[in-house]
C-alpha positions in Angstrom: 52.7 136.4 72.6 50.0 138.8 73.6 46.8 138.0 74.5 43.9 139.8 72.9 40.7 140.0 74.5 37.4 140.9 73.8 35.0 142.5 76.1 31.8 142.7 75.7 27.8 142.2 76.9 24.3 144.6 75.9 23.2 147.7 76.9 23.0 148.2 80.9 24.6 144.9 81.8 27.6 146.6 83.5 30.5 145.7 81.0 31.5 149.2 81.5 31.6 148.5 85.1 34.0 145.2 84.3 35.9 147.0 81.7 37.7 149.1 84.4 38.1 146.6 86.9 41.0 145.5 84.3 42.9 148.4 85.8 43.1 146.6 88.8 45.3 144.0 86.8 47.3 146.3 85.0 45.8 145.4 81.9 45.5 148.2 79.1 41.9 148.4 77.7 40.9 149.9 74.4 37.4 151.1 74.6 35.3 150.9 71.2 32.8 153.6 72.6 35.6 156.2 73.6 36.9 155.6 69.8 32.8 156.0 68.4 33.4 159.6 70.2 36.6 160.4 69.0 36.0 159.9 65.2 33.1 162.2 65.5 34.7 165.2 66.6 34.3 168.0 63.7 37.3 167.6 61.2 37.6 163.5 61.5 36.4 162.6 57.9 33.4 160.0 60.1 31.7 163.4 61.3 31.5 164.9 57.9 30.3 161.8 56.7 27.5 161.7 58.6 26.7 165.1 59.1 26.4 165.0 54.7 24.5 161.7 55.3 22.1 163.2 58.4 22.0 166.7 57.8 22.5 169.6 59.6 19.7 169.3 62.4 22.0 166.3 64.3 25.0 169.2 65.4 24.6 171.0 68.5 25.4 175.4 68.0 29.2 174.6 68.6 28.8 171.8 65.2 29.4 168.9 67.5 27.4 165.9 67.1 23.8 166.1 69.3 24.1 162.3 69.8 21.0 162.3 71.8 19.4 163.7 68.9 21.0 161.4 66.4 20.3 158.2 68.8 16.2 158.8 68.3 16.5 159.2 64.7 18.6 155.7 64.3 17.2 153.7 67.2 13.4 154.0 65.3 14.7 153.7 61.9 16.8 150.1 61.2 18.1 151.1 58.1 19.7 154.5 59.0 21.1 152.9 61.9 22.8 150.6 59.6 23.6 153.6 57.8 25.6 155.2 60.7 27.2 151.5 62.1 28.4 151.9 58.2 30.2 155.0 58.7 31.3 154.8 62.3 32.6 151.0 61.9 35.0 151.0 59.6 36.4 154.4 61.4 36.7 153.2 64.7 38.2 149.2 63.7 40.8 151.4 61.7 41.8 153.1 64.8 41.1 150.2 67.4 43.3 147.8 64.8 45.9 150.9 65.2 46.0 151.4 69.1 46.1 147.5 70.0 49.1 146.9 67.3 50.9 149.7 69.6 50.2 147.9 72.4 51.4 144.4 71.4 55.0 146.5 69.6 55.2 147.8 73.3 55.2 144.5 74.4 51.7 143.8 76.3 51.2 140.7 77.6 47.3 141.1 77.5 45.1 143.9 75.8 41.7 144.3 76.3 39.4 145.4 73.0 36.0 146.4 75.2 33.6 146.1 72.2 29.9 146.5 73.0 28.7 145.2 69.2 31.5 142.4 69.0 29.3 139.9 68.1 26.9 141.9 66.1 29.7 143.6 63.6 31.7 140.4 63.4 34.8 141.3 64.8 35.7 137.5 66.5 38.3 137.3 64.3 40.1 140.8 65.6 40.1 138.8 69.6 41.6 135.3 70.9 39.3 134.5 73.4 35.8 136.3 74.4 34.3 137.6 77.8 30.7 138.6 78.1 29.3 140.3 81.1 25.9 138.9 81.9 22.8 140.4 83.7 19.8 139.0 83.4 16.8 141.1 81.2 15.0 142.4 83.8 17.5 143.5 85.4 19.0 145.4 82.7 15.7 146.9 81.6 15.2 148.4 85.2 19.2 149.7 85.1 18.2 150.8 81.6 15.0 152.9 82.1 17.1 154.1 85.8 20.4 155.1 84.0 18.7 157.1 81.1 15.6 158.4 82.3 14.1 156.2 79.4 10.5 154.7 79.7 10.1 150.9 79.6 9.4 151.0 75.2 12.6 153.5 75.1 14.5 150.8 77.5 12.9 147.6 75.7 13.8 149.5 71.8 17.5 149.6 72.7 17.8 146.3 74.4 16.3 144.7 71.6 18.5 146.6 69.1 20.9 143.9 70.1 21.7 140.3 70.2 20.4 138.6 73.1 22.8 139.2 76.1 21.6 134.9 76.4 22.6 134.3 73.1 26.2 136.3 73.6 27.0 134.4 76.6 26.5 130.8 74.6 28.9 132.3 71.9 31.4 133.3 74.9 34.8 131.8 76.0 34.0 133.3 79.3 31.1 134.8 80.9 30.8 137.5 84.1 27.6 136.9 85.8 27.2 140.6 86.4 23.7 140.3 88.7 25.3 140.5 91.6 27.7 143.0 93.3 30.9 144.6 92.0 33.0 142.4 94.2 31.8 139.1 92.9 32.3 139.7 89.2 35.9 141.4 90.3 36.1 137.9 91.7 35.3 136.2 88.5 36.8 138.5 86.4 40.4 137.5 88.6 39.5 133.8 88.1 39.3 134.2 84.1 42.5 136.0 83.8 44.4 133.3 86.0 42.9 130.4 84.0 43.9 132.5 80.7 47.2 132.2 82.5 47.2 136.1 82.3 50.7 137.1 84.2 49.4 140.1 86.0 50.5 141.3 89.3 48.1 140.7 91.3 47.8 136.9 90.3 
């Protein structure tokens, strides 16, 4: 039997960071935001579904998305961002479902699905058991405004976009305190795996 996990946390609170300590346990991670990239690329039936839903002015000269430009047009607006999580969602599940069934046929014992939105799109049901990577607001908001050169109200629109990193970690089967340095959520991170009786290498 395979193990599916689920990865996930908010904006800033270093799941990204977590996501490739997996590496260090042999563990093959699927990445939801890699996927969001690839079924945008011009040609992938996503892109031209946006592009027809948000016109022309969202494509850089080369026709590839300007997701900067699309971000401030969806992050301000809540119903064409549920517009473009309608599009992108159903695109990148289809392809996620597609690349973890691969995995399990290959015979993985544990596969990561690192899913930023996991709670917010509802996808429990595609995981066994849940991580979230925790970081405390302030912390994220200063991470935030360093990262992206975004002001406090830019920082405090996208964190708020989302469920409650608090709220996540009650819904979790595991949670990553993430406010302290790489090596003690590495530590944690280990700790999880062996109580998930994860037969990895390094355990």
């Amino acid at each position: 039997m395979t193990l599916v996990i689920g990865l996930t946390g908010s904006i800033a609170s270093g799941k990204s960071t977590v996501s490739l300590m997996f590496d260090d346990f042999n563990v093959p991670v699927i990445d939801a935001d890699k996927l969001a990239r690839e079924v945008v690329y011009p040609g992938e039936e996503a892109y031209e579904e946006v592009v027809r839903t948000f016109g022309n002015g969202i494509l850089r000269e080369d026709n590839t998305l300007d997701r900067k430009r699309l971000g401030e047009i969806v992050f301000t607006d809540e119903s064409k961002r549920k517009q473009l999580n309608g599009i992108l969602h159903p695109a990148i599940r289809k392809r996620m479902t597609e690349k973890r069934d691969a995995l399990i046929a290959d015979g993985a014992k544990c596969v990561v699905l690192d899913i930023p939105l996991l709670f917010e799109s509802r996808l429990e049901h595609f995981v066994d058991k849940i991580i979230v990577v925790y970081v405390d607001e302030e912390i994220q908001l200063n991470r935030l405004m360093e990262r992206n050169e975004f002001t406090k109200e830019e920082a405090l629109q996208r964190i708020h976009s989302q469920m409650p990193v608090k709220e996540k970690a009650n819904l979790a089967d595991a949670v990553i305190d993430n406010n302290g340095s790489k090596f003690a959520s590495l530590e944690q991170l280990e700790k999880i795996l062996h109580e998930w009786k994860v037969k990895i290498n390094n355990l």
